[in-house]
C-alpha positions as CSV (number, residue, x, y, z in Angstrom):
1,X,0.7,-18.1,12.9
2,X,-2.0,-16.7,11.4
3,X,0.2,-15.1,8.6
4,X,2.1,-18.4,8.1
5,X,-1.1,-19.8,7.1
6,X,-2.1,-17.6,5.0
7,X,1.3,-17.0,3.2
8,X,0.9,-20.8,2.4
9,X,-2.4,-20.5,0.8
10,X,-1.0,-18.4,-1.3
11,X,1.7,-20.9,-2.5
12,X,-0.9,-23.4,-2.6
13,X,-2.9,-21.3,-5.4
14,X,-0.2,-20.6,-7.4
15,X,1.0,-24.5,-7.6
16,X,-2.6,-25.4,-8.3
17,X,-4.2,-22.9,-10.0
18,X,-2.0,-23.7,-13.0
19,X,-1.8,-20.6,-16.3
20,X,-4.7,-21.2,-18.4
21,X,-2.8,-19.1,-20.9
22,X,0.9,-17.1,-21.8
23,X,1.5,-14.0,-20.5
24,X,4.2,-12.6,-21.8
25,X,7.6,-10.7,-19.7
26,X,7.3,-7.4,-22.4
27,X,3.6,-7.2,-22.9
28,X,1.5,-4.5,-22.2
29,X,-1.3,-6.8,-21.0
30,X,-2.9,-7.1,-19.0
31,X,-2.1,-3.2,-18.2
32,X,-4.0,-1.5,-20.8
33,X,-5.2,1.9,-21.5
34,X,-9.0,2.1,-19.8
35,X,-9.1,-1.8,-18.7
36,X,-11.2,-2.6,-15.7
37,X,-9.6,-4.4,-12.4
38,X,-11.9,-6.4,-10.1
39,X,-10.4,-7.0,-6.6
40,X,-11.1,-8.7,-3.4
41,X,-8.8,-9.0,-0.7
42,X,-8.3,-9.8,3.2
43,X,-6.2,-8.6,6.1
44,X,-5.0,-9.5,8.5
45,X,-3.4,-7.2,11.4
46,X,-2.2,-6.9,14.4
47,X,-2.3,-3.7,16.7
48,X,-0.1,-4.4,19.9
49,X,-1.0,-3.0,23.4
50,X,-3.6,-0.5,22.5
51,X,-6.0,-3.5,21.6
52,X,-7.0,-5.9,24.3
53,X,-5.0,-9.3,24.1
54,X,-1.7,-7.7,23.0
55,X,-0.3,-11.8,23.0
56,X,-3.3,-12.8,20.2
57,X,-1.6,-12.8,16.8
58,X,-4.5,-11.9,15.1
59,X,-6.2,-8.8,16.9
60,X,-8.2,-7.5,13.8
61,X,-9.1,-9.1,10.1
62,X,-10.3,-6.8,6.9
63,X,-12.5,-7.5,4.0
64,X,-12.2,-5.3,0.7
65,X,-13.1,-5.6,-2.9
66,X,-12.3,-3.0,-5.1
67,X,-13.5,-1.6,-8.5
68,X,-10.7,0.3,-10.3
69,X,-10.0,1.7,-13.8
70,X,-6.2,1.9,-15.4
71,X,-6.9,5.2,-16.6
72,X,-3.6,6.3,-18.3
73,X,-2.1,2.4,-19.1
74,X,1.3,1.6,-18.9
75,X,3.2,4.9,-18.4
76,X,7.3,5.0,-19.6
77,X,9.9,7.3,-17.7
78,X,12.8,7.3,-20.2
79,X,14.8,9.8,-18.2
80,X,14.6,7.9,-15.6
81,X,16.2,4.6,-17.6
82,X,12.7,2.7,-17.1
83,X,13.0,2.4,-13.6
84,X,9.8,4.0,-12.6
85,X,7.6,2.7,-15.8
86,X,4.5,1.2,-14.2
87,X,0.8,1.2,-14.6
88,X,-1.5,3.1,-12.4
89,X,-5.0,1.9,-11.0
90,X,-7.8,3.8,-9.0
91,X,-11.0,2.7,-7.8
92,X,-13.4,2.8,-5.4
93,X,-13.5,0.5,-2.2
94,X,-16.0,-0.5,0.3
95,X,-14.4,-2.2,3.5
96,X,-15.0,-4.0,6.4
97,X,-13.0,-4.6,9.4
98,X,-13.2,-6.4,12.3
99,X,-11.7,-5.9,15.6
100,X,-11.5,-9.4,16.9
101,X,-10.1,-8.3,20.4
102,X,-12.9,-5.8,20.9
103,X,-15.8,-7.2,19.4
104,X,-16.3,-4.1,17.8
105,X,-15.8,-2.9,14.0
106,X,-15.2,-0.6,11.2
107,X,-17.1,0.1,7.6
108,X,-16.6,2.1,4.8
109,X,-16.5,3.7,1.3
110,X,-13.0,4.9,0.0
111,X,-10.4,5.5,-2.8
112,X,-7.6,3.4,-3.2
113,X,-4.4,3.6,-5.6
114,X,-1.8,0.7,-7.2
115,X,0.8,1.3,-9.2
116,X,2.3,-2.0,-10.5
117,X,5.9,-1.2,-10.8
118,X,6.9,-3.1,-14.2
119,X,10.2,-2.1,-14.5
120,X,11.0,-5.2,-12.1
121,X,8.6,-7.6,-13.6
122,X,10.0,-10.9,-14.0
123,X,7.6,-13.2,-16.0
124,X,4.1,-13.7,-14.2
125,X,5.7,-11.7,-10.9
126,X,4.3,-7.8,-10.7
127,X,5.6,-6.3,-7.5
128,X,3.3,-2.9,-6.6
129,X,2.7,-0.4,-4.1
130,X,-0.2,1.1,-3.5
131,X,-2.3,3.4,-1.0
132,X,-5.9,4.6,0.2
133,X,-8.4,5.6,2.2
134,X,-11.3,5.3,3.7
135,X,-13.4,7.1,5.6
136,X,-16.3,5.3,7.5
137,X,-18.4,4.6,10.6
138,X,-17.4,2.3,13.7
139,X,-18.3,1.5,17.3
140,X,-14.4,1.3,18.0
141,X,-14.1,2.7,21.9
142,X,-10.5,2.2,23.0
143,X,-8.3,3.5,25.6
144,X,-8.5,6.6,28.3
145,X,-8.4,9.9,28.1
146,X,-5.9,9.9,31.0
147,X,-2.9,8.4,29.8
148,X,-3.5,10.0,25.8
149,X,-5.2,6.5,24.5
150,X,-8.5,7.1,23.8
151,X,-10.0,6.8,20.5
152,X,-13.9,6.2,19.4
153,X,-16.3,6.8,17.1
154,X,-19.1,7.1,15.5
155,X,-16.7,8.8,12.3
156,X,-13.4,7.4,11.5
157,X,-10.8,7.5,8.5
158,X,-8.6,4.4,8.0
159,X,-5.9,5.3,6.0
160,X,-3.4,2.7,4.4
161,X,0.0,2.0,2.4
162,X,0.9,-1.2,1.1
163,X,3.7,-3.0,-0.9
164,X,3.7,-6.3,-2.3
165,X,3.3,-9.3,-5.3
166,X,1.0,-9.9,-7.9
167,X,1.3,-13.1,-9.5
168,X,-0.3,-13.4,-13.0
169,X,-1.8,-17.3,-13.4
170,X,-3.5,-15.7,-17.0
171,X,-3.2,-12.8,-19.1
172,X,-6.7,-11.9,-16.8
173,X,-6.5,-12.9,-13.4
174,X,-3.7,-12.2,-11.0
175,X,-3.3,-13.3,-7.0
176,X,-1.3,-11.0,-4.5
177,X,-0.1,-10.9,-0.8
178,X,1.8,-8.0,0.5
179,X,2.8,-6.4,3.8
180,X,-0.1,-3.4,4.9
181,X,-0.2,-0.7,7.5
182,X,-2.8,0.9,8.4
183,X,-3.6,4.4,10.3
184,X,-7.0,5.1,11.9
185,X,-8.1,8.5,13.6
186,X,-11.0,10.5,14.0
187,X,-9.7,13.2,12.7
188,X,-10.7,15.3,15.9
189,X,-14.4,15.1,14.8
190,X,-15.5,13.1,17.8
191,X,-13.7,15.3,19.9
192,X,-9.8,16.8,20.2
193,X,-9.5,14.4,23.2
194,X,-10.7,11.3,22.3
195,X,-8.0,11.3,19.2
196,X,-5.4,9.6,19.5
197,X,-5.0,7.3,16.4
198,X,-4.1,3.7,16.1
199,X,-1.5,2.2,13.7
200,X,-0.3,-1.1,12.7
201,X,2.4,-1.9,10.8
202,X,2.0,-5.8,11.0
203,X,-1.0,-6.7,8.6
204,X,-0.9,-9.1,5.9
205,X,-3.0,-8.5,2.8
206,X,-3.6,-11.4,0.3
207,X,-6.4,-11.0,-2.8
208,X,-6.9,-12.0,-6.2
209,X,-7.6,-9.3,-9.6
210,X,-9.2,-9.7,-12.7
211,X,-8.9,-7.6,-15.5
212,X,-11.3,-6.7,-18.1
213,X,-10.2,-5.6,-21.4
């Protein structure tokens, strides 16, 4: 449900935030050499039985933004008949997540990556995949040693891999939604035993970029 809704919002944005100005299927732009990419995005996840609740839809929500740097532009394969010609973008990422079934949560400074595959543009539609991580602090206690389940803090890493849609309503500003999982261990730093990771492969992202250039 939760998804459905937000899926929808996103439709509603693009049929009312209407272009403010052209942007071109065979430019460059907004994907320039050194420009600047502002992001903020939510998520949306569900985790299954090792949260509490495995029926709730909605077991955990995220909250990023994102400052990131197209450091190389857009990049051409020609061997590769333009298949793989994207634009790359890295940046730095503070993030918040809540886990809604536990009352408990997650916080942290990371580095994320996108590359905008645009090859397979088509007019203001920029599909991209994209991946990070984060390592952080959280009060996340789940599971039991017993039966191999139990994971806490105070240190975890969430790691993450995403695919998905920008769409471009200006040559500037771009809304997305994609389909994100997510990976979260201690890494054995709070103990070999209390380990044992926790991965989602239903979360929904949506967010909105603006470049600077």
């Amino acid at each position: 449900m939760a998804a459905r809704i937000a899926t929808g919002l996103l439709l509603a944005g693009v049929i009312i935030l209407a272009p403010l100005e052209a942007v071109a299927a065979d430019s460059d732009q907004p994907f320039v050499k050194h420009a600047l990419v502002l992001s903020a995005d939510a998520t949306l996840a569900h985790f299954g039985p090792r949260l509490n609740d495995a029926g709730r839809g909605l077991q955990a929500w995220n909250l990023s933004a994102r400052a990131a740097i197209l450091p190389f532009g857009v990049t051409r394969f020609a061997t590769l008949r333009g298949f793989a010609d994207g634009a790359l973008e890295v940046g730095l990422e503070p993030t918040f997540e809540r886990f809604t079934s536990e009352n408990q949560n997650f916080a942290g400074l990371g580095l994320a990556a996108r590359y905008y595959l645009l090859h397979f543009r088509y007019g203001r539609w920029v599909p991209w995949i994209e991946a990070g991580i984060v390592p952080g602090g959280t009060d996340l206690r789940i599971g039991r040693v017993s039966n191999q389940t139990r994971l806490t803090g105070p240190f975890m890493a969430r790691i993450e891999g995403a695919f998905g849609i920008s769409y471009f309503m200006t040559g500037r500003a771009a809304i997305y939604a994609g389909l994100q999982g997510q990976h979260l261990s201690n890494a054995g730093l709070n103990g070999a035993n209390r380990n044992y990771s926790l991965n989602t492969a239903e979360s929904l992202v949506i967010g909105l970029s603006y470049f600077i250039y």
